[in-house]
N, C-alpha and C positions, 0 to 999 in steps of 0.2 A: 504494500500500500504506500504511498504518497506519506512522506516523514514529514509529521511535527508534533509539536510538545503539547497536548492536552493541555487547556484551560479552565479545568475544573473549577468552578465556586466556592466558596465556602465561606461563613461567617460567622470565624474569630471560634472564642471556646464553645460557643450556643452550639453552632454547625459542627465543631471539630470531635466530640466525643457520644453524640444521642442518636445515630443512625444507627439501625439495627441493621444483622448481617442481612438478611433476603428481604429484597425488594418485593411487588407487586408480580403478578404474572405476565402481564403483557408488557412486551419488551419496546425497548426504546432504541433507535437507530444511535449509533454513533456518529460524530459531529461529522464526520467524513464518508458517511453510509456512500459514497457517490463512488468513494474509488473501488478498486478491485482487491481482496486480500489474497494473501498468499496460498491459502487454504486455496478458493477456489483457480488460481495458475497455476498448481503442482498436477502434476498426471504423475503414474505409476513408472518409474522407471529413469524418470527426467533425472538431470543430474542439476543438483542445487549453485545459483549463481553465488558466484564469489563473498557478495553480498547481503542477504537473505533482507528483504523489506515484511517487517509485519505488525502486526496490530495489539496491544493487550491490552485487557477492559482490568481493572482493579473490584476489589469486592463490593464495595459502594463508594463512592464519589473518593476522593482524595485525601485523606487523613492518614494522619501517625500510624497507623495500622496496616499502609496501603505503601507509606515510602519507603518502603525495600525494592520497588522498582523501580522509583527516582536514584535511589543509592546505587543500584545497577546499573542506569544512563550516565549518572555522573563519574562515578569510580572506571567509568570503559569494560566494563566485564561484558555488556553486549557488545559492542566494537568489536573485544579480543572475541567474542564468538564468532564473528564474521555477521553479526545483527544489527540492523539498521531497524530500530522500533518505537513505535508512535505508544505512546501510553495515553490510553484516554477513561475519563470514570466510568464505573460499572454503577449500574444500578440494582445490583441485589442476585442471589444465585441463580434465580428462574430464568431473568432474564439475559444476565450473561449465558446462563449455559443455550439458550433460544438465539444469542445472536453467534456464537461459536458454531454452532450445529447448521445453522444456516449459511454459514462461511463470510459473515456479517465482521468476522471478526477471528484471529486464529488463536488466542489464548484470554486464557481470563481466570481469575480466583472465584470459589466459594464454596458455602457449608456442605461439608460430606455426607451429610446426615438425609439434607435436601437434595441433592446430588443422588442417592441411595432410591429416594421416594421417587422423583420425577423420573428419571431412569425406568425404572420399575413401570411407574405408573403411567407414562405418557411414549416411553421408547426413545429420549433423543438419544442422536449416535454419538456422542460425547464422552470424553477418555480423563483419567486420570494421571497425572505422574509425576507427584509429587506432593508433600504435605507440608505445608507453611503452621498450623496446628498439631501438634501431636494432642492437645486436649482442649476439648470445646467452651469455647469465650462465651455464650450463650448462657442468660442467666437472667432470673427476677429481681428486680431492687425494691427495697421500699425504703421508708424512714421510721423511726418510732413515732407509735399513735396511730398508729395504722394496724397494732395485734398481729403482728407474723414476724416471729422470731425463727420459723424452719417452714420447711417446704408443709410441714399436717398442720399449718397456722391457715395456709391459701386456700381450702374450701368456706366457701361464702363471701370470696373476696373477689373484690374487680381489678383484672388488669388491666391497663393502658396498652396498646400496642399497634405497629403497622399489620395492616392484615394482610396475612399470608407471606409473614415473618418467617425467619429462621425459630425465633422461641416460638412462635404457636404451632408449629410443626412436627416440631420435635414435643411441643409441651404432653399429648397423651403420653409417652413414652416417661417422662421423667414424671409424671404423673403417679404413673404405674408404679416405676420404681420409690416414690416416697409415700404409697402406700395410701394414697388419695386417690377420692371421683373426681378426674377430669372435667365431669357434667356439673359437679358444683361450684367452677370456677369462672367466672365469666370476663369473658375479655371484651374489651372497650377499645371498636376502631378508633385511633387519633395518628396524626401526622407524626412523625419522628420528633419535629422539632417542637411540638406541643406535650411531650409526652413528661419536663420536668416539671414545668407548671404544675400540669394538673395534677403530679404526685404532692408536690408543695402545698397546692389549694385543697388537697383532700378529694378532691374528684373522682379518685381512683384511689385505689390501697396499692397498689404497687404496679410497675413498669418492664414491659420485655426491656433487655439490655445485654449490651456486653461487659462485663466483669469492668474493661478499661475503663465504663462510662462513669465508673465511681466517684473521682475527682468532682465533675461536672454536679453529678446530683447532690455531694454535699456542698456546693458551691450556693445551690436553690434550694437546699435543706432549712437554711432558717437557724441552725446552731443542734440540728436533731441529728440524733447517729442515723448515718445511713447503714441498713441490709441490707447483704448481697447475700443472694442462694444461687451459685454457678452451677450449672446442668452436670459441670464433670466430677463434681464430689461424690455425685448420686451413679453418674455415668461416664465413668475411668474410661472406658473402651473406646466412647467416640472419639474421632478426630473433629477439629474444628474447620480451616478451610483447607483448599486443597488446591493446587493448578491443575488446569483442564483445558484439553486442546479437541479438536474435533477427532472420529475416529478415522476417518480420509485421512485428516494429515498425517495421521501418527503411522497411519500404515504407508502412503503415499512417499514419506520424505521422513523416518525416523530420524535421522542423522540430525536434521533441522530443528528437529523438537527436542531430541537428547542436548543440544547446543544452550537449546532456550531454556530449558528447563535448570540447565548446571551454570548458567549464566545469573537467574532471576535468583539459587538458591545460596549465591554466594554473593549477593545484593543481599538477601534475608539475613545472614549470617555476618556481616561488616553491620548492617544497620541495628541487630541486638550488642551488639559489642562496643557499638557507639552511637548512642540514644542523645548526646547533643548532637554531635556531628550531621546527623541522616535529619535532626529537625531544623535545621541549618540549611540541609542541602531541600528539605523540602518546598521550604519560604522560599528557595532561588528559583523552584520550578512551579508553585504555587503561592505567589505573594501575600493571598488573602491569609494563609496560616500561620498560627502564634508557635514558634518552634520550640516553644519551653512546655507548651502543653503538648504539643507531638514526642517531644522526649519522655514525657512522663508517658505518655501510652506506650509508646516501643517497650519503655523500662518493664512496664505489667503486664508486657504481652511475652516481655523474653521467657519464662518458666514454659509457658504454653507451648513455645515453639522448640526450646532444648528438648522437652518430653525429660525420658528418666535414662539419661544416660547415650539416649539414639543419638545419630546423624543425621542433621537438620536434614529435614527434606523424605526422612526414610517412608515407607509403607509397607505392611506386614498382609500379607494372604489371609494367614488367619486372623487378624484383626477384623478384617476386611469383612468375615464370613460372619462374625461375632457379631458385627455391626449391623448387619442384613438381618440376624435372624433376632436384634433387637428390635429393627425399627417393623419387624414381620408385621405387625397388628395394621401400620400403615399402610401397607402395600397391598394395590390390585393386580399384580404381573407378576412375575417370576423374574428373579434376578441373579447370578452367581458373580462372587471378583471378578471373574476374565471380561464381566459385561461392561465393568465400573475402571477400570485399571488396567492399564498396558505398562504389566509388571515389566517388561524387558526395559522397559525405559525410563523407571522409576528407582531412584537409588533404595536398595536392600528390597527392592520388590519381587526378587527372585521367587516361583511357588515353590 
């Protein structure tokens, strides 16, 4: 595709920490929907230009959570792959994975969990190969005075959330597992960006969130401790997001994707190792961001992405298979790993 630097929006700590990981389901064109990606100029056999031009969508729009692939553009780790690539925002897993599958776009981040379901349940030909989570950021927040000090507090409470979230996806499942009715918990559509308000005014008992969004809600907290209940205390096995490329390309031009993938995961790995630095380099490629609050998110996303000891980026079969026959109650299709992940080209994804 036609290279330039995404211009993503955002505003300041409001915008930088309260979007949840999955967007809406109907996907959004990329700012450059006009040109051609690489995905769809690869045929079977072609030999890859010197250069490789291509696309990637981030998990949601451009935050501290997302700059490991600015730290990759800036550092030359796509360069030294022989990568020439446009980074532009994703709007949420659905529809990244709707625009990669359509060849709208050839990589992108997001939730495994959701990735797991839509797969499953909808069929796109979309591939895994790589893991920027080893444990899911996905999590309910409230404040005191709101009665929920653990997950058996959330029956007869309302949460705030995007609909057709990462958390409400996932939420029967962690449901299950903290040993509460799902049915008695009622979530409240609201806009990402309205969702601390209304925890602060009482509107709501508590908010879908990612763990990072901590800071932020007790900034609007008022002096109350904020709770956090993260989905992986309850649910160790899932991963949180993942890079996903289409399954054309990965069979098409593995070589291209094995490049990008070992490229982005060593952006991921300089950018937890230096949480000023990557919020620094963010504001040069996103002005609107405050790089002291992207540093603090890197900093509470690095445990997430180390996992317990792996190698950034790993994926495990049997993880994989664990994960499926968790998320089983959600699914209308039949699914196995090899559906979800193109273990050859996934570091430690050997079966």
């Amino acid at each position: 595709m036609t290279s330039s630097r995404a211009t993503g929006v955002a505003a300041g700590l409001a915008g930088l920490l309260l979007l949840t990981a999955c967007g809406g389901s109907t996907p959004t064109q990329p700012a450059e929907a006009e040109t051609t990606s690489a995905a769809a100029n690869e045929t079977a056999g072609d030999a890859p230009a010197e250069t490789a031009e291509v696309t990637y969508l981030t998990s949601f729009n451009t935050f501290g959570r997302d700059a490991y692939a600015y730290v990759a553009q800036e550092k030359g780790f796509f360069e030294e792959a022989g990568l020439e690539v446009t980074i532009q925002p994703g709007t949420g897993t659905v529809d990244v994975m709707k625009l990669i599958a359509s060849g709208s776009a050839d990589f992108g981040t997001g939730d495994f969990s959701t990735v797991v379901v839509t797969v499953a349940n909808e069929g796109l030909p979309v591939t895994t190969t790589g893991v920027i989570h080893q444990k899911s950021l996905a999590a309910i927040i409230s404040i005191d005075g709101h009665g929920i000090a653990g997950p058996t507090d959330l029956e007869g409470k309302t949460i705030g959330d995007q609909p057709g979230s990462t958390n409400q996806v996932i939420f029967p499942t962690y449901a299950a597992a903290a040993g509460i009715d799902p049915a008695q918990v009622e979530f409240v559509p609201a806009a990402p960006p309205a969702l601390p308000q209304l925890l602060a005014s009482g509107q709501v008992d508590a908010i879908g969130q990612f763990v990072v969004g901590e800071p932020l809600i007790a900034s609007t907290a008022q002096g109350k401790d904020v709770v956090v209940l993260p989905y992986g205390d309850l649910l160790p096995e899932l991963y949180g997001n993942v890079l996903l490329t289409s399954q054309k390309l990965a069979e098409s031009d593995p070589d291209l994707v094995s490049r990008f993938t070992e490229a982005l995961l060593k952006g991921l790995e300089y950018s937890i190792a230096n949480p000023e630095e990557t919020g620094e380099i963010l504001r040069k490629y996103q002005p609107t961001q405050n790089p002291d609050v992207a540093a603090a998110e890197v900093t509470l996303m690095a445990p997430y992405v180390e996992g317990d000891g792996v190698e950034i980026g790993t994926i495990d079969a049997e993880r994989v298979q664990a994960i499926i026959d968790i998320m089983a109650p959600a699914l209308t299709g039949d699914v196995a790993p090899e559906d979800l992940v193109s273990f050859d080209l996934a570091p430690g994804g050997q079966q």
